[in-house]
N, C-alpha and C positions, 0 to 999 in steps of 0.2 A: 325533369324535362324530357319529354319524350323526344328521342331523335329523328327524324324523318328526313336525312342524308342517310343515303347508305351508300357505303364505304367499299364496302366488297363490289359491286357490280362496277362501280367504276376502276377498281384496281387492274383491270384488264386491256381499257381501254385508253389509247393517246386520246388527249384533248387538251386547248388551253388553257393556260393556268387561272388568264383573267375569269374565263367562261366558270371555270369549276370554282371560282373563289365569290363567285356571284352567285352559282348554287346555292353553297355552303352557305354566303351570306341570309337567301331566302328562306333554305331549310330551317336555318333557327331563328327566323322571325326578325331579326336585325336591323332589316334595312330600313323601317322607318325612323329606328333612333339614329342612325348615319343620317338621314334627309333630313332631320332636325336639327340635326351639329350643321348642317352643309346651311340651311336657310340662317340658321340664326348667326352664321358667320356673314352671308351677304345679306342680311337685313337691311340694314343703315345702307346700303349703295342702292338697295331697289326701290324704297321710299324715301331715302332722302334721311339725311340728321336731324332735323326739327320733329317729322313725325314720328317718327324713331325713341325719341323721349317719349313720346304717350303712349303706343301702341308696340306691344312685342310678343313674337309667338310662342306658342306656348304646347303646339305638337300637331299631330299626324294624325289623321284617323280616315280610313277608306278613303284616300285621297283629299280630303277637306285639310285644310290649312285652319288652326286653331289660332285667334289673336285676341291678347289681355287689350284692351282698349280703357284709355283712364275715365272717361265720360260718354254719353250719350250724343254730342256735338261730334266727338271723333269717329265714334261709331257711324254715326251719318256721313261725315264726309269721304272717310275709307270704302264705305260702301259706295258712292258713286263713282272711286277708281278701281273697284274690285276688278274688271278686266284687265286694265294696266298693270297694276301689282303681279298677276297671276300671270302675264305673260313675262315680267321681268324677271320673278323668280323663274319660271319656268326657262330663261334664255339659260340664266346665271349656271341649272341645275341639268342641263343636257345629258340625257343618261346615253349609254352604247347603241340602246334599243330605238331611241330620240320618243318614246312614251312622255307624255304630260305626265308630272309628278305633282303637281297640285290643280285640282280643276275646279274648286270654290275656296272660299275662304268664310270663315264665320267671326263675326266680332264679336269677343263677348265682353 
């Protein structure tokens, strides 16, 4: 793994712990496997229990939200709430920056 935090420039400098540990988070790539623990923990409360059974996500990728959907009826009907969905995860996941963390969703 190549490292691309460097350690030395910032030994000189104050700064916040939060700030430098969100660095560190980005230098190694990290942080979309944390936004996937975070969604798939408020899954069930942004769509609800019932849909929750058929459809569940399944990752991250350039900001697209990844969802297993059981049938092609689901996929239909999740697609006509993809707005709603994307702003509830988006309330749920409020980062420091207040950046959208998910801005589509794909059913597959």
């Amino acid at each position: 793994m190549i490292n691309r935090y460097n350690f030395k420039k910032r030994a000189n400098k104050m700064s916040c712990l939060e700030d430098e540990i969100s660095n560190i988070v980005d230098a190694f790539g990290i942080n979309d496997k944390l936004n996937e623990i975070k969604i798939s923990e408020v899954w069930k409360e942004c769509v609800g229990e019932s849909i929750s059974r058929f459809a569940l996500p399944t990752g991250i990728k350039n900001h697209k939200l990844m969802v297993s959907v059981e049938n092609s009826v689901w996929r239909f009907e999740l697609n006509n709430h993809k707005e709603e969905i994307i702003k509830k995860i988006n309330e749920h996941l409020q980062t420091v920056k207040n950046k959208k963390l998910i801005k589509d969703i794909v059913f597959v």
